[in-house]
C-alpha positions as CSV (number, residue, x, y, z in Angstrom):
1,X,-3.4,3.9,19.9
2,X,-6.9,5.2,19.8
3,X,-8.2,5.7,15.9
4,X,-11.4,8.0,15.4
5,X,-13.8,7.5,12.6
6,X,-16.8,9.3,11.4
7,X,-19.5,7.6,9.7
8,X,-22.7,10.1,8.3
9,X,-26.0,9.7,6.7
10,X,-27.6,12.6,5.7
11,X,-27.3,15.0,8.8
12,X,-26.7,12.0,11.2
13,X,-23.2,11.8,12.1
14,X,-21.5,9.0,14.4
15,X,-18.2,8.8,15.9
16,X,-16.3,5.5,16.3
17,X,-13.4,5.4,18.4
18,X,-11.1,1.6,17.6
19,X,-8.5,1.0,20.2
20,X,-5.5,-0.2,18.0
21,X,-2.7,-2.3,19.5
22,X,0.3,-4.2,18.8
23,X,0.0,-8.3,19.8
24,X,3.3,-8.7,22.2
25,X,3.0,-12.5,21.1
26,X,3.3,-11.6,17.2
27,X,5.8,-10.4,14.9
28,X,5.3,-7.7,13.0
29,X,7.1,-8.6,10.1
30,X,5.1,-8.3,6.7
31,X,7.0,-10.2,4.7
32,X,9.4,-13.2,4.6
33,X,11.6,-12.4,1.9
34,X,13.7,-15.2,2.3
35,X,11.2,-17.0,-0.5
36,X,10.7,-14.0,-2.9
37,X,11.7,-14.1,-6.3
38,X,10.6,-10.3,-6.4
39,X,9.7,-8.4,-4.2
40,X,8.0,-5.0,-5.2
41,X,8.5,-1.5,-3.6
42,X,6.1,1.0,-3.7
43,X,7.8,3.5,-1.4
44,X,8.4,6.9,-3.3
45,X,5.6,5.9,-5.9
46,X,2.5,8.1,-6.9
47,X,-0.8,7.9,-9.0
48,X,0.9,10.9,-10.6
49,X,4.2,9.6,-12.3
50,X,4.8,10.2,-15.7
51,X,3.7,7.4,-18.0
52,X,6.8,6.8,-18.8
53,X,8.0,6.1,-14.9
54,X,4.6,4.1,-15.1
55,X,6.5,1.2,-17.0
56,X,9.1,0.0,-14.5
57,X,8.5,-1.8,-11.0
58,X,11.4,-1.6,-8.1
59,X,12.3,-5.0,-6.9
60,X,13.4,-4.1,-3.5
61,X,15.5,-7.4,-3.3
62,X,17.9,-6.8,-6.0
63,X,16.8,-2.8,-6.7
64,X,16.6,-3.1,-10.0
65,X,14.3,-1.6,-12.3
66,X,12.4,-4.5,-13.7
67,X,10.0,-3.2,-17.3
68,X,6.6,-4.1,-16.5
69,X,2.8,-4.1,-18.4
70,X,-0.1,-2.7,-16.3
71,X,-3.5,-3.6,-18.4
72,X,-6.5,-2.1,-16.8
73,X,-5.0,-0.5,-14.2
74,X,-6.8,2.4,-12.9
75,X,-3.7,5.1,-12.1
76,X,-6.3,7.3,-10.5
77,X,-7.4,5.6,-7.6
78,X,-5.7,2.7,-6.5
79,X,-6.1,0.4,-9.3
């Protein structure tokens, strides 16, 4: 898969073009969860929850709702 990037300066403007494939001698599993105590889902999840949906975590192992503490953490742009 061929990825395009722009990078400017000003009124210069460059064009990068990053050939992206997938190694045939890897896996592509991300995680191992035969380890994890938790394992934390972020699928469905937005910088714009309610503060109140803010508090909870999804462990995707058991799917429960697990109560949680964020200190510091900037909801606006990825942390």
């Amino acid at each position: 898969m061929l990825n395009y990037y722009s990078i400017s300066c000003g009124a210069t403007e460059r064009t990068i073009a990053f050939m992206v494939s997938q190694d045939p001698n890897r896996s592509m599993e991300l995680i191992k969860k035969d380890d994890l105590i938790l394992c934390f889902d972020a699928t469905g999840r937005s910088n714009a929850e309610s503060e109140s949906n803010r508090v909870l975590i999804n462990d995707a192992l058991t799917k429960e709702n697990i109560p949680a503490s964020f200190i510091n953490f900037n909801w606006y742009n990825n942390g």
